[in-house]
C-alpha positions as CSV (number, residue, x, y, z in Angstrom):
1,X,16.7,21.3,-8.3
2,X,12.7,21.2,-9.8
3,X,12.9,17.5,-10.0
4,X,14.5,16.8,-6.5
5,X,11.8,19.3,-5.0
6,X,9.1,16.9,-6.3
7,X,10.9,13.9,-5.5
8,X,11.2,14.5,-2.0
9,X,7.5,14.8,-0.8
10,X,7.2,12.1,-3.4
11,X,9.9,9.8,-1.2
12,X,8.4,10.8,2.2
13,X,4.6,9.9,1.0
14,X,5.7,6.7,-0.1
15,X,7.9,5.8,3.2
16,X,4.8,7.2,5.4
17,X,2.5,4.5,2.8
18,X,4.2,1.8,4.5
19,X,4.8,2.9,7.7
20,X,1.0,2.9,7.8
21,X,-2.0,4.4,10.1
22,X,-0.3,3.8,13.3
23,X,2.9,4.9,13.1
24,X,1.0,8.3,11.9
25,X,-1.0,8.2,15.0
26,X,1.9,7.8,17.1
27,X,3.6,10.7,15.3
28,X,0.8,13.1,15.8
29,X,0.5,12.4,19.2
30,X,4.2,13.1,20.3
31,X,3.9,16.3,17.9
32,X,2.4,19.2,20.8
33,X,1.3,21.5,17.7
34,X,-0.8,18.9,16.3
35,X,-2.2,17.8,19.1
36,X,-3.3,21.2,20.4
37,X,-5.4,21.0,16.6
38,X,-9.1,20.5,18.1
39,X,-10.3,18.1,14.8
40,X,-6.5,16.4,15.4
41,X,-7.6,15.8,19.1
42,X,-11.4,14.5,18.1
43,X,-9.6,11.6,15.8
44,X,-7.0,10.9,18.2
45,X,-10.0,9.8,21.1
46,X,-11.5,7.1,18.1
47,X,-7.9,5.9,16.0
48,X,-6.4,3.2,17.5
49,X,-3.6,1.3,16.5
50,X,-3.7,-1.4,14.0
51,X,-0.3,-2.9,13.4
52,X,0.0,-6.6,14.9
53,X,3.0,-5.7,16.7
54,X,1.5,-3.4,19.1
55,X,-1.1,-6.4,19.8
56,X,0.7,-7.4,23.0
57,X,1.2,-4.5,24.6
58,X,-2.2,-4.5,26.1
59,X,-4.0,-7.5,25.4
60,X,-7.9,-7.3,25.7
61,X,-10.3,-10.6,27.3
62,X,-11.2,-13.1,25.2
63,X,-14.7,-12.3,23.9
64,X,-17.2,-13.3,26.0
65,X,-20.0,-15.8,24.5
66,X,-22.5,-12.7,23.2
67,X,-20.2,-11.2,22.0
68,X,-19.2,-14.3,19.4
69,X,-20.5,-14.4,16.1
70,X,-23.2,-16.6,14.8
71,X,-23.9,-17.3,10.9
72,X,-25.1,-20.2,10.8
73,X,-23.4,-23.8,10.4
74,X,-20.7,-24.1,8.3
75,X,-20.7,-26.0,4.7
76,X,-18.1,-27.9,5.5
77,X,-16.4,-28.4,1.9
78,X,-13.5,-30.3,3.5
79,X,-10.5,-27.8,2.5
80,X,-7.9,-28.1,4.4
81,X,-4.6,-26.2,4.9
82,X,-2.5,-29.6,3.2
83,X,-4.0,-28.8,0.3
84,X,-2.1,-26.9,-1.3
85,X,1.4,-25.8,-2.0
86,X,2.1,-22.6,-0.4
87,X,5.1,-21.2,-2.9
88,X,5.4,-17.2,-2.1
89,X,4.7,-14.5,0.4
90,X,2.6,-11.6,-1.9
91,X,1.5,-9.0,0.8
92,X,0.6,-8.5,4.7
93,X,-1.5,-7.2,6.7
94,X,-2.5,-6.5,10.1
95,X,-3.6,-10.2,10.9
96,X,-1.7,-12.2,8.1
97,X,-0.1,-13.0,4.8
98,X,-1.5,-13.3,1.4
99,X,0.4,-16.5,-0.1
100,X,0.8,-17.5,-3.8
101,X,0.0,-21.3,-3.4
102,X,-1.0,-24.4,-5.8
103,X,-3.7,-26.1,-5.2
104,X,-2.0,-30.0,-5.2
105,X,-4.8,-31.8,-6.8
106,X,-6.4,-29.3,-9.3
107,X,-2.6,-27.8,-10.2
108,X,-4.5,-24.2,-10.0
109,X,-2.5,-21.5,-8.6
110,X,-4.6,-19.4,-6.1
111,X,-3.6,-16.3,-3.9
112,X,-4.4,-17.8,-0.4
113,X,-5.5,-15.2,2.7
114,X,-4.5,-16.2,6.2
115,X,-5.3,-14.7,8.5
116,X,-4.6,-15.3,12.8
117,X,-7.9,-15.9,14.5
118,X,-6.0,-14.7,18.0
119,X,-4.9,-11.6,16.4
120,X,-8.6,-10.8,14.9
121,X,-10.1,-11.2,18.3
122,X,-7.5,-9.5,20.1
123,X,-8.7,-6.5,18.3
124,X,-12.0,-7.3,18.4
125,X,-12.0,-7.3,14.1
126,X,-14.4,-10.4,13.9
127,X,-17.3,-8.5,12.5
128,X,-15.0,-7.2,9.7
129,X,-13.7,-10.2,8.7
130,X,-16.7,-11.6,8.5
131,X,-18.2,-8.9,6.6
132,X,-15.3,-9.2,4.0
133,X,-16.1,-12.6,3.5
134,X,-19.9,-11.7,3.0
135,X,-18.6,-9.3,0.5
136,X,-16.4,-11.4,-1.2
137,X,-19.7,-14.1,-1.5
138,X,-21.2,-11.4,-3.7
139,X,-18.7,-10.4,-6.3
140,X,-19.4,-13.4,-8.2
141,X,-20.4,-11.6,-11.2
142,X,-18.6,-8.5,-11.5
143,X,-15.1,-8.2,-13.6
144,X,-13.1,-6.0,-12.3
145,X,-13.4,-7.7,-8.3
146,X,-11.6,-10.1,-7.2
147,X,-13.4,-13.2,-6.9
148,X,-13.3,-15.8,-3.6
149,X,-13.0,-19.7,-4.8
150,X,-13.5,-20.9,-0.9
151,X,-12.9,-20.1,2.7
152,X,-12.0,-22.5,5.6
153,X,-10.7,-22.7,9.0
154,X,-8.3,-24.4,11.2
155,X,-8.4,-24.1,15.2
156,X,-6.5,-20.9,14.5
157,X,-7.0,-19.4,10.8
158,X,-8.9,-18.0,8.2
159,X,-8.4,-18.7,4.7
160,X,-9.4,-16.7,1.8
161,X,-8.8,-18.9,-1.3
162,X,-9.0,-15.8,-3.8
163,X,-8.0,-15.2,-7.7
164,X,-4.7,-14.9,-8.0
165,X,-4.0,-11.6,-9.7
166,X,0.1,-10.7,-11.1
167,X,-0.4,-7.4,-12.6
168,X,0.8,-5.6,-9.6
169,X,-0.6,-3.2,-7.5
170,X,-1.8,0.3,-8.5
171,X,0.2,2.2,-5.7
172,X,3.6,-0.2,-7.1
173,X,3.0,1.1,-10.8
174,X,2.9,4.7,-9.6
175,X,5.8,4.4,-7.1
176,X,7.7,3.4,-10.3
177,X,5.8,5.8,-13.2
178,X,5.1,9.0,-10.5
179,X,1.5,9.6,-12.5
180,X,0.2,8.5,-15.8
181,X,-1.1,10.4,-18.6
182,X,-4.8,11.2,-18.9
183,X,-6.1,8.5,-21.1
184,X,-4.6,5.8,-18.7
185,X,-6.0,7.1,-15.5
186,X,-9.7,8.0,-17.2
187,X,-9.3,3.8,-18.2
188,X,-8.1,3.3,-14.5
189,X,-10.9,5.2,-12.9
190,X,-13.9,4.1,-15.3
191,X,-12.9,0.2,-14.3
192,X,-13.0,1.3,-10.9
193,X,-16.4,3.3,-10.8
194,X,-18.1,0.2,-12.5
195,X,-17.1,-1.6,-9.6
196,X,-17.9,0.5,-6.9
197,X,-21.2,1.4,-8.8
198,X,-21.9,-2.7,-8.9
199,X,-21.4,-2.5,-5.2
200,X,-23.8,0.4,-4.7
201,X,-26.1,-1.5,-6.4
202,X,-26.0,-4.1,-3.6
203,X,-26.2,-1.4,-0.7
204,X,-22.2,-2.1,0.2
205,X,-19.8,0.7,0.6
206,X,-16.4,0.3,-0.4
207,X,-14.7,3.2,2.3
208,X,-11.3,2.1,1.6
209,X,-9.9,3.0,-1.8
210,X,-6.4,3.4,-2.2
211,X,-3.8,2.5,-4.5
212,X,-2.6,-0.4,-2.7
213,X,-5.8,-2.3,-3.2
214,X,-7.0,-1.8,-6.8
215,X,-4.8,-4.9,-8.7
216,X,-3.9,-5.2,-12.5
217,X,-4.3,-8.4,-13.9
218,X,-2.0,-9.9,-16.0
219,X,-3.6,-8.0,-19.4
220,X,-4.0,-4.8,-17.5
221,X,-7.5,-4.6,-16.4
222,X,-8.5,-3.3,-12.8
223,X,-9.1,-5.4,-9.6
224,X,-10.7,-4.4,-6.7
225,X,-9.9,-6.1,-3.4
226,X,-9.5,-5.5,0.4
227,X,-13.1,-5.8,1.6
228,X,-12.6,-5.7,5.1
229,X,-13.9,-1.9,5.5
230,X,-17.3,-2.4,3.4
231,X,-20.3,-1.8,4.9
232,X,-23.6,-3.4,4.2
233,X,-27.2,-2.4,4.2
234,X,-26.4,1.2,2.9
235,X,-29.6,1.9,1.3
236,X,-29.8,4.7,-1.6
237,X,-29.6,7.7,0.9
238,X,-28.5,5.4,3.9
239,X,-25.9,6.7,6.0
240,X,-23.1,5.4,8.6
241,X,-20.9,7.1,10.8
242,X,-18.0,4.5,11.6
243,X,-14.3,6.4,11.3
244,X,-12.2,4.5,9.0
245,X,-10.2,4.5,5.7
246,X,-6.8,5.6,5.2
247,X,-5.5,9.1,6.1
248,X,-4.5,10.6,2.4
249,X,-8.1,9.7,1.2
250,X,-10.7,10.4,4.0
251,X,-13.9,12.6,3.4
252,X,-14.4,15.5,5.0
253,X,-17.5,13.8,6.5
254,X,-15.8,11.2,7.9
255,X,-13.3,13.7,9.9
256,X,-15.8,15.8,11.3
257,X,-17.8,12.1,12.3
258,X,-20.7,13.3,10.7
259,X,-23.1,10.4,9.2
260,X,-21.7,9.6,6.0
261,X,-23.2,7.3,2.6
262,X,-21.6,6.0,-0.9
263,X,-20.6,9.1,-1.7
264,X,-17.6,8.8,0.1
265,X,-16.5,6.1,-2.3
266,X,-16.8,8.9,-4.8
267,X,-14.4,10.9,-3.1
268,X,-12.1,8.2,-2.8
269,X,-12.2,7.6,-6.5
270,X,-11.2,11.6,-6.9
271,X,-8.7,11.0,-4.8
272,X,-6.9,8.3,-6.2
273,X,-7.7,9.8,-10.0
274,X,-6.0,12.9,-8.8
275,X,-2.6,11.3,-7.6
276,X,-2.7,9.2,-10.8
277,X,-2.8,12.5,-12.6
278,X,-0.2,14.2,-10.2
279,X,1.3,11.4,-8.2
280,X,0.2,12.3,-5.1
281,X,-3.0,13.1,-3.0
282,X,-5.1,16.1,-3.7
283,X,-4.5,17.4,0.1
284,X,-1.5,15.8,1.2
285,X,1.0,16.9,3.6
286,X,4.0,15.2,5.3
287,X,2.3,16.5,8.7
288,X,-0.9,14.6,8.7
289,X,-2.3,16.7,11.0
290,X,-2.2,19.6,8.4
291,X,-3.3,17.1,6.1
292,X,-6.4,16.9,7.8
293,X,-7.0,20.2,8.4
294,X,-6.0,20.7,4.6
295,X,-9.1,18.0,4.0
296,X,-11.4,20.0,5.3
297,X,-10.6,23.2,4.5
298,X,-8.3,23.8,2.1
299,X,-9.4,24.7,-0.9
300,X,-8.8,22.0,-4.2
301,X,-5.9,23.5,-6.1
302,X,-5.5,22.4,-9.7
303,X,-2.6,22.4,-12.0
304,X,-3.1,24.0,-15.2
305,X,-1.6,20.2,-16.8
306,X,-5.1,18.5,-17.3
307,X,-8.2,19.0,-19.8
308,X,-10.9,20.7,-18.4
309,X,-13.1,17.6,-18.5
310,X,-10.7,16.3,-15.8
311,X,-10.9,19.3,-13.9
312,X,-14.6,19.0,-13.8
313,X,-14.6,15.6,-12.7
314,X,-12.3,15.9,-10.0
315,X,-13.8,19.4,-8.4
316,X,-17.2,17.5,-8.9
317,X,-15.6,14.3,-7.1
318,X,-13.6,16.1,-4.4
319,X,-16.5,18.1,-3.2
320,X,-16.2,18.8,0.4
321,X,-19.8,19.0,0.7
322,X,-21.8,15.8,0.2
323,X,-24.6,16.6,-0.9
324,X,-22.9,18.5,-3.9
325,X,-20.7,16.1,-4.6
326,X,-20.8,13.9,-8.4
327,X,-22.7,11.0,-7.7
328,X,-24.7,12.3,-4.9
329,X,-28.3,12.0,-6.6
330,X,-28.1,9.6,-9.3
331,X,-24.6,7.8,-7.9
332,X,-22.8,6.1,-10.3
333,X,-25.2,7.1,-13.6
334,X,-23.7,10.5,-12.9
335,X,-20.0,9.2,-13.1
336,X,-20.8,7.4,-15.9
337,X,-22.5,10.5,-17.9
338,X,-20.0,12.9,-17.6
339,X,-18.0,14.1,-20.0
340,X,-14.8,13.3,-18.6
341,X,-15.8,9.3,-19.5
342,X,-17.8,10.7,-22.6
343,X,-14.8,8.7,-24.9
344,X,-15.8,5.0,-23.0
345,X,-18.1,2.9,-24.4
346,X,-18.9,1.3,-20.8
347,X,-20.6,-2.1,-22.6
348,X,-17.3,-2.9,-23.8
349,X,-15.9,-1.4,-20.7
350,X,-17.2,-4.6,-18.8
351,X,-17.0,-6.7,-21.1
352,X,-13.7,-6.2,-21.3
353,X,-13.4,-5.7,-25.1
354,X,-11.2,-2.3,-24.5
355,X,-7.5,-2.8,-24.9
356,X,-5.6,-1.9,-21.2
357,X,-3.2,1.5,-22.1
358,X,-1.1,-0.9,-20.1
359,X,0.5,-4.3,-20.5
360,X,2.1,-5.9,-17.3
361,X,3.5,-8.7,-19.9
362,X,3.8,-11.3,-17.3
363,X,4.7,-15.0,-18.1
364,X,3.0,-16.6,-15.8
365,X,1.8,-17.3,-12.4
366,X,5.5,-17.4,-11.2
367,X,6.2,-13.8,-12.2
368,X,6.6,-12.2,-9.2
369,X,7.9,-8.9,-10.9
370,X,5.2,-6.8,-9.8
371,X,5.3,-8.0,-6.2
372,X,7.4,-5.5,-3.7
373,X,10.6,-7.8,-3.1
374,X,9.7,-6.8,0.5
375,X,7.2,-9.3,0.4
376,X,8.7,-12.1,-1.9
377,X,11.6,-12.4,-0.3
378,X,10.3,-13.2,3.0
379,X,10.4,-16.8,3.5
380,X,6.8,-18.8,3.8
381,X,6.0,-19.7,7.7
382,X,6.3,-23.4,8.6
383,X,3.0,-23.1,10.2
384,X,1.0,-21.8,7.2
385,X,0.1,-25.2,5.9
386,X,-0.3,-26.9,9.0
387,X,-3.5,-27.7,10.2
388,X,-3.4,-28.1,14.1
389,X,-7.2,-29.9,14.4
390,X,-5.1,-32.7,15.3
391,X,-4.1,-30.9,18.3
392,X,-5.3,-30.9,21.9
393,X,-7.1,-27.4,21.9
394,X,-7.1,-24.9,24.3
395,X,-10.2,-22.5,25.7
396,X,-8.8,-19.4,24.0
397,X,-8.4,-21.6,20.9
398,X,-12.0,-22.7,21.0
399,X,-13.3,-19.6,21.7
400,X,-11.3,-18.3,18.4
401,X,-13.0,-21.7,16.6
402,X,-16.8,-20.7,17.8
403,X,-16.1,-17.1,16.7
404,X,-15.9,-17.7,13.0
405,X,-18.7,-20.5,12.9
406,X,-20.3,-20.0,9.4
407,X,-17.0,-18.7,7.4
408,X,-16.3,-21.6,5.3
409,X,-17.7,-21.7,2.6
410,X,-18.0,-23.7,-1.0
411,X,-20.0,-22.6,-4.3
412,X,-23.2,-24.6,-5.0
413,X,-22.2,-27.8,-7.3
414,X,-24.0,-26.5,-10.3
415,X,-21.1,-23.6,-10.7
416,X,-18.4,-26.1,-11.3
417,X,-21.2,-26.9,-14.9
């Protein structure tokens, strides 16, 4: 009876996980208690939907010249969709599919981004697409993010030609483990925090950690990804006030739309190091409207199950107050100093000389074991590796063109040395 008790908000979190933002909007809204919740009735006025499907139901103008985006010419490196072999469906999003494909002349296996220009502009998205791919230009030197090879464009997509990574996803090993022990999550969220601290370090804000975008690679190290929600420019003490993120890990600053700064990336990291610990969310409720209240209000309640170097670290993470929260003044120095990480020697941390607590033991870049069969098993759209330049093109097509002008890119030659 204990175990089916914690099984069953288990279950529901996990179905809600993939139902995804807007199908929790939609349920608040038809629920009258909720919506009658003043905060409830703030975020309903700025949360739109974001699932593709809903796309048609009221389609917006094409964007008018100023509103297109500029960066310069493109560097033209001549990729082209034919280029590859696209073998496997690996996730989804709102505007695409991430493919497992083969590069045809290098034989490299690559996990390929494609996204639908019409669907990006539909939503008006452009800006964060192009900000992931400024993002993703950055990360050159950092381990534990995932690393972008190229991008091009057709008439109608964007391609990401990323790392492929086969370890599986965070949120897949804890659907299947419920938590891990202590030792595993401090190794977890020490890979993590050097990578959100590299980004610090060049004024970008993460804003959207979850489980579902931190990889394993196939020995078990972390792999951040997903950097559609960064924001540049944050100076040290810079702030921002956009509402986004995902419902189970949102700061209290961002729900009461107050201006906001990196340290909501440490709250995120609490987050997701407390439903490692105890498999699920520190304020989660099946009624995300009470989930939100419980956010901000609710104080952080802590089974007795963990050292008290791990309850330090997460009431210092998961402070509701900013300005008192770990990392607020000396940002990720003050993750790295506490006591709770006292037993990682972070040089070998990034270099990754310590040996993952976990081995995903894959055989190669066709294991697909750690890849949600709901993905897999779809079969790989005809039109992925078509290129339609060779078509006759259509305004809204060349509107879609001019609005990505600047995304390709290639790395300088002297990389390749």
């Amino acid at each position: 009876m204990k175990e089916e008790a914690i099984k069953s908000p288990l279950k529901a979190f996990m179905k809600q996980r993939r139902m995804g933002l807007n199908d929790f909007i939609q349920k608040i809204a038809n629920n009258s208690y909720a919506c009658k919740h003043p905060e409830v009735q703030s975020i309903l006025k700025i949360s739109q939907p974001q699932e593709p499907e809903l796309m048609n139901a009221n389609p917006s103008p094409p964007p008018s010249p100023s509103q297109q985006i500029n960066l310069g010419p493109s560097s033209n490196p001549h990729a082209k969709p034919s280029d590859f072999h696209f073998l496997k469906v690996i996730g989804k999003g709102s505007f695409g599919k991430v493919l497992l494909a083969r590069h045809k002349a290098e034989e490299a296996f690559y996990a390929v981004k494609v996204l639908q220009k019409k669907a990006i502009l539909k939503k008006k998205e452009e800006k964060h697409i192009m900000s992931e791919r400024n993002v993703l230009l950055k990360n050159v030197k950092h381990p534990f993010l995932v690393g972008l090879h190229f991008s091009f464009q057709t008439a109608d997509k964007l391609y990401f030609v990323l790392d492929y990574i086969n370890g599986g996803e965070l949120f897949y090993h804890l659907q299947r483990e419920r938590c891990f022990l202590e030792p595993r999550a401090r190794f977890y969220a020490a890979e993590i925090a050097s990578a959100l601290g590299y980004l610090h370090s060049l004024n970008i804000v993460y804003r959207d950690l979850k489980p579902e975008n931190i990889l394993l690679d196939s020995q078990g190290h972390i792999v951040l990804t997903d950097f559609g929600l960064c924001k540049e420019n944050i100076e040290h003490n810079g702030t921002t006030s956009t509402f986004c993120g995902t419902p189970e890990y949102l700061a209290p600053e961002v729900l009461h739309k107050q201006p906001y700064d990196r340290t909501v990336d440490w709250w995120c990291l609490g987050a997701v190091l407390y439903e490692m610990l105890y498999g699920l969310p520190p304020f989660y409720s099946r009624n995300t409207a009470e989930m939100y209240d419980n956010i901000l209000n609710k104080p952080l309640h802590l089974k007795p199950n963990i050292t008290n170097s791990a309850r330090h670290v997460l009431e210092g993470l998961l402070q509701k107050d900013r300005t008192k929260r770990l990392g607020a003044k000396d940002d990720f120095m003050e993750i790295k100093n506490h006591v709770f990480f006292s037993l990682i020697n972070w040089d070998d941390l990034i270099n990754k000389k310590i040996t993952p607590p976990f081995n995903p033991n894959v055989s190669g870049p066709s294991d697909l074991r750690h890849f949600d069969p709901e993905f897999t098993e779809e079969p790989v759209p005809n039109s992925i590796g078509r290129s339609p330049d060779s078509i006759l093109l259509t305004a809204s097509v060349k509107e879609a063109a001019e609005a990505f002008l600047g995304f390709s890119y290639a790395p300088p030659v002297d990389s390749f040395l």
